[in-house]
Every structure is written in C-alpha cells, then in structure tokens.
C-alpha positions as CSV (number, residue, x, y, z in Angstrom):
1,X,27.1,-44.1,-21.6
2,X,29.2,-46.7,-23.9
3,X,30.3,-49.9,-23.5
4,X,32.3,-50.3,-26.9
5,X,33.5,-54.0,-28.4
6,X,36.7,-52.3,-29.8
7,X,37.7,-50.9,-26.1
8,X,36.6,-53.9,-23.5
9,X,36.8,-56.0,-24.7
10,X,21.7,-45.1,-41.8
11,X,23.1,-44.4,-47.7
12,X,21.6,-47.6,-47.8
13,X,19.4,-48.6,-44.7
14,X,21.0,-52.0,-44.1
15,X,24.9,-51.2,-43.9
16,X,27.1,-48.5,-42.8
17,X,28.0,-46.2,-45.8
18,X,30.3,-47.1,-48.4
19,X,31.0,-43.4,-49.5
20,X,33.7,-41.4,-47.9
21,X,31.8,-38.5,-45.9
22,X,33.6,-35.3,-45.0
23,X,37.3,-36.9,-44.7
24,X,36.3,-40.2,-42.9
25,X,37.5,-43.3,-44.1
26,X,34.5,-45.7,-45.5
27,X,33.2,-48.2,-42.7
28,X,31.5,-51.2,-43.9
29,X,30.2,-53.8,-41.5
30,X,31.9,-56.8,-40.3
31,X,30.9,-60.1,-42.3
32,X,27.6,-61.5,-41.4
33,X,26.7,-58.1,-40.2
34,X,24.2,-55.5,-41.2
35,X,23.6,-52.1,-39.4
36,X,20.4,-50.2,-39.7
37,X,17.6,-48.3,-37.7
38,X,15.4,-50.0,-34.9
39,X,12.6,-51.8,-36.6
40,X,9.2,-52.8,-34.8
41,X,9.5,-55.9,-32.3
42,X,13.7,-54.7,-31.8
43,X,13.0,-53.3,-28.9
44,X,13.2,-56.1,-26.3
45,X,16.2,-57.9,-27.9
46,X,17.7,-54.3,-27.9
47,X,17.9,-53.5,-24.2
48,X,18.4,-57.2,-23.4
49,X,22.0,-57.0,-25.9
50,X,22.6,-53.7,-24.1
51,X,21.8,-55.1,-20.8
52,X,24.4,-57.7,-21.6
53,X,27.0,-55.3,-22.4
54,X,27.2,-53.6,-19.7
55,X,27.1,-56.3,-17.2
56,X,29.8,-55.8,-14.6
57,X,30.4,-52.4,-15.8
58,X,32.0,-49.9,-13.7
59,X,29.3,-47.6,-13.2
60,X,26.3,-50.4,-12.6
61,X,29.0,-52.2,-10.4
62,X,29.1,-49.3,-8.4
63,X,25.6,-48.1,-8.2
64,X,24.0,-51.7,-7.9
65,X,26.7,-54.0,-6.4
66,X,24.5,-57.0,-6.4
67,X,24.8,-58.7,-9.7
68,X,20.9,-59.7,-9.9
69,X,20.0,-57.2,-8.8
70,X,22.6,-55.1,-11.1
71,X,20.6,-57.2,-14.5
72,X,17.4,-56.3,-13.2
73,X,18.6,-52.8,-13.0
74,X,19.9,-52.8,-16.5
75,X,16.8,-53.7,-18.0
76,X,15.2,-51.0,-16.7
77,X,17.6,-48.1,-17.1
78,X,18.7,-49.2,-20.6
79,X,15.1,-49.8,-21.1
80,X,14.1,-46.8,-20.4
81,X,17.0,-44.9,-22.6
82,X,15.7,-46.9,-25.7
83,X,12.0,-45.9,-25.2
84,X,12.9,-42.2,-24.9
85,X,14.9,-42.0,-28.0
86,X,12.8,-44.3,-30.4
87,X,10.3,-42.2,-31.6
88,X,13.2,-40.1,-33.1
89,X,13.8,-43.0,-35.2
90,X,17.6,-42.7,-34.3
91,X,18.2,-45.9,-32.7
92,X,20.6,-48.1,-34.7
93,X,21.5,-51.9,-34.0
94,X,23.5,-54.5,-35.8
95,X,22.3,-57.7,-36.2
96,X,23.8,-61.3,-37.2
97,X,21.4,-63.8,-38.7
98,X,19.2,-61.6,-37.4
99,X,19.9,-61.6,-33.8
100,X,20.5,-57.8,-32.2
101,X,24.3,-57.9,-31.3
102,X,24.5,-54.5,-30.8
103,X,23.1,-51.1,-31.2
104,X,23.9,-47.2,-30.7
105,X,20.9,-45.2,-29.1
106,X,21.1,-41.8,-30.1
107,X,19.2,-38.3,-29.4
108,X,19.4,-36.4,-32.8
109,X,20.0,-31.9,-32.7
110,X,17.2,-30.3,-30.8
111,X,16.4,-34.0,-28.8
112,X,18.1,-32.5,-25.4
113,X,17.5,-31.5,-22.9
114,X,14.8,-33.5,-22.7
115,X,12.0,-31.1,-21.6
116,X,9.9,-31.3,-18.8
117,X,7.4,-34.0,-20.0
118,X,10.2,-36.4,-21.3
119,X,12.4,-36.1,-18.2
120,X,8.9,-36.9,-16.3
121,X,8.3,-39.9,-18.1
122,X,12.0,-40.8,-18.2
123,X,11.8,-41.1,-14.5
124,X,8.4,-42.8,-14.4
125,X,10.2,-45.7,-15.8
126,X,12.8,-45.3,-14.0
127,X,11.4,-45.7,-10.8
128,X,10.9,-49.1,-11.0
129,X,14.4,-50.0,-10.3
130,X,15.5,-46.7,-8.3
131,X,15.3,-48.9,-5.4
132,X,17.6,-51.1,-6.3
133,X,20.6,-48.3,-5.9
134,X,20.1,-48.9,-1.9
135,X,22.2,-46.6,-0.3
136,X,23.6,-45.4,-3.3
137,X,20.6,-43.3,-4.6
138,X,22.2,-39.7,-3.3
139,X,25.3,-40.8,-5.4
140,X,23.3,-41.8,-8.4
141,X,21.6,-38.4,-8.3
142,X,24.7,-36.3,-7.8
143,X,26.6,-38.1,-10.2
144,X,23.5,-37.5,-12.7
145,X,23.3,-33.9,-11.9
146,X,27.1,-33.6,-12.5
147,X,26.7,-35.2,-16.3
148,X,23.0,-33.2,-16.8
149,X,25.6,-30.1,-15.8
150,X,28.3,-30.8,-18.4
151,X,26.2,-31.6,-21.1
152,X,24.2,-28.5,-20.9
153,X,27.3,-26.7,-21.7
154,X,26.8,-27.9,-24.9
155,X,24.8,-25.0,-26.2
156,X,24.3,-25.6,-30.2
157,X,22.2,-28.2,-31.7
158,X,24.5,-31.7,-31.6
159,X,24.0,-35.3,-32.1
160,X,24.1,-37.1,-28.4
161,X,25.1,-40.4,-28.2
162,X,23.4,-41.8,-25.1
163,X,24.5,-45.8,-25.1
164,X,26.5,-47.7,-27.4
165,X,26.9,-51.5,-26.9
166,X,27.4,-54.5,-28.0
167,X,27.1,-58.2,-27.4
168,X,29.9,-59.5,-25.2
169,X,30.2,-62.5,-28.1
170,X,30.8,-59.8,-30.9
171,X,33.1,-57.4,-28.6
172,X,36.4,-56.3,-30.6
173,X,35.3,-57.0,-34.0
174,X,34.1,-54.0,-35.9
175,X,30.6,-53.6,-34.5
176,X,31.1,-50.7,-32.4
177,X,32.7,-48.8,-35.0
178,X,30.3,-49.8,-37.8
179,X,27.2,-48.5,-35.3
180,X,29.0,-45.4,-35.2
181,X,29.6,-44.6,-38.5
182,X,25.7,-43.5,-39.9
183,X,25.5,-41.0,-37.8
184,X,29.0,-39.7,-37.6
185,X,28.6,-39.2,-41.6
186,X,25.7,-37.7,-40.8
187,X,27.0,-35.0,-38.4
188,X,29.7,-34.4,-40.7
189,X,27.5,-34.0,-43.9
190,X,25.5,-31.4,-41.8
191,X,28.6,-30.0,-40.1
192,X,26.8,-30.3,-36.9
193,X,29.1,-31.7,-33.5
194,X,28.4,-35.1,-31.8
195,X,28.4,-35.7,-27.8
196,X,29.0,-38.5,-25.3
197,X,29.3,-39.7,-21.6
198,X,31.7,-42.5,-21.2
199,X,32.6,-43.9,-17.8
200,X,35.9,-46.5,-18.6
201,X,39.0,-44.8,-19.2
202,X,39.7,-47.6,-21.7
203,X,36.7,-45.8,-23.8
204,X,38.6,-42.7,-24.6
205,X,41.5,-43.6,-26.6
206,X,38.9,-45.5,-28.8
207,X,36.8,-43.1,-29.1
208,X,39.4,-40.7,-29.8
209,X,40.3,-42.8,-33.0
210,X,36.6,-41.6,-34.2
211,X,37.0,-38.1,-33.4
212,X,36.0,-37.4,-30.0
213,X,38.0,-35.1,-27.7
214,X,37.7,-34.7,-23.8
215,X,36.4,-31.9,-22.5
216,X,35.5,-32.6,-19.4
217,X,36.2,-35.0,-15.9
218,X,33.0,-35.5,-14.8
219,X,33.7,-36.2,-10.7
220,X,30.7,-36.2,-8.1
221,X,31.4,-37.1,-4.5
222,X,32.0,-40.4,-3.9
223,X,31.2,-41.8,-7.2
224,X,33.3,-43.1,-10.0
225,X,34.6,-40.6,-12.6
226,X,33.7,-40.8,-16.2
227,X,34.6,-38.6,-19.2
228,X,32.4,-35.9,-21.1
229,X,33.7,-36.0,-25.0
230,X,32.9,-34.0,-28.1
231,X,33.4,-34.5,-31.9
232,X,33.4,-31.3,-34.3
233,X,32.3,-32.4,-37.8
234,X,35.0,-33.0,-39.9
C-alpha cells in the first residue's frame, strides 16, 4: 500500500546512500531532509504522517466513505502496519526539523507471511476499527484475501514494502524516492527481489522509474483494483 509524493501529488544512518549500489544512480535527500530508521517515541508521529497521506485515498474512500470516520480508520490500520513491522527495525521515516514527513514501512526476507501469531495480533488491533467498514467488511476481506493470494506467489525470500507515505506538505519533492533508496540498495547489494501493493494507477509509472514491474491486477468483486509489482535486484 503506497501513497507516494512523486506520483499524487539505512551507509550512514541519517541519509540515503551516497554510493552507487548495483547500477542505481546515488539518491541523496532533499534539503532540510534526513532519512533514517524509526527511533523510540516515532511511532505516533509515524502513523499520524501516514494517516495524513492517505487521506482521501482510493482505497480508504472506498472502504470507509465517511471522512471521520475514514481518519479514525487510518489510525488504526496504519497503526497497526507500523507495530507489526517495528521490531524488524525496518521502518524508515524522513524528518524535517525534526518533524516525521514521511516514512516507508517495510517487512525485510523471511518477515511474510506473517505466521499465525502475528496475523492474530495483526487483527487484534485491527478490530478496533473493523466496524467502521459498515457494509463494506465482506469487500474488505475479499479484497484482502485477493492481495494475501498474489503475494504468496512470491515464493523466495524478498523485501515487502507494505506502506510508503508521505506528508501531503512535502508530496513531489524527493521524499518518496529518498525513503526508498536504503533498502532498494540493500536488496540489490544482497541480490534479493523487492515487493509491493499499490492501489492508484498513477503509482505505477513512478514506481516503475525505481524498478518495479507489474505482475499482477489484483480485482476482487466489487472493490477497486490495485496493482501487485515486483523489483529484481539490479
């Protein structure tokens, strides 16, 4: 699930690397900008700046149609995808003057599936804003299955991005792209493939710029499509 500032709109630990890594071209941060892994007390400003991003998104607009309730929502499900990958220590924001303006959550090789004790506590937090889907709960949960399906094609170990947003205020300047890069050198210095969900059509072009190729419509009755996409390591 992405909501990238290029579309809509970890080398050294504070910045994206300055080395060229297996063919990519060096990313460094936009000014004012510095790019590193979730530190303790992040993790509120994190899902409220990925809460943000995806406000009015296609796939919360669908599923929660109700704009308060839709932020409520957010909070929780984005929530709940930051507290499931942090002990991996993958989760990667940007900050300005020390504010969160952005950050890619990601599940490193061997991190899915999730297992059955994750996905139980996955849902556990979860549940406190299932309700808000209304009459759009069977959707959610066939359009869920439908992207659990897909990705379990994926049968080697492989990075999986699970959100990537950013601050509507710093949308289309660099941030996406400089979340992106530590771990997209990292795949590619470990020759390992990268994975993603996207659900704007606007998404794929972009992230086709760093790599990614379609390889699959994901369609579920009723239910918006989104895009399955795949990077081999460069």
């Amino acid at each position: 699930m992405a909501d990238d500032d290029e579309t809509r709109a970890r080398p050294t630990p504070s910045s994206a690397p300055t080395d060229e890594v297996g063919g990519r071209t060096p990313v460094a941060a936009p000014r004012g900008v510095e790019v590193d892994r979730l530190r303790a007390g992040e993790h509120a400003a994190t899902v409220v700046t990925l809460a943000r991003a995806f406000h009015h998104d296609p796939l919360f607009d669908f599923l929660v149609p109700d704009l308060l309730s839709q932020a409520r929502a957010a909070l929780t499900f984005l929530g709940s995808a930051v507290a499931d990958a942090t002990p991996f220590g993958e989760v990667w924001v940007a900050r300005a003057d020390a504010a969160v303006v952005g950050a890619a959550v990601w599940l490193p090789p061997g991190a899915y599936p999730r297992g059955a004790v994750r996905s139980a506590v996955s849902v556990g937090r979860d549940l406190r804003s299932v309700h808000r889907l209304g009459r759009r709960i069977a959707s959610g949960m066939r359009l869920y299955a439908e992207i659990d399906r897909h990705h379990l094609r994926v049968r080697e170990p492989h990075w999986y991005l699970a959100v990537l947003g950013c601050d509507p205020g710093w949308q289309r300047r660099g941030v996406g792209t400089s979340l992106l890069a530590p771990v997209l050198d990292q795949a590619d210095r470990e020759q390992v493939p990268a994975y993603l969900e996207t659900q704007k059509a606007d998404n794929v072009p972009w992230y086709r710029r760093h790599g990614f190729d379609v390889v699959a419509d994901i369609r579920a009755t009723g239910c918006p499509q989104m895009w399955a996409m795949r990077r081999d390591p460069t």
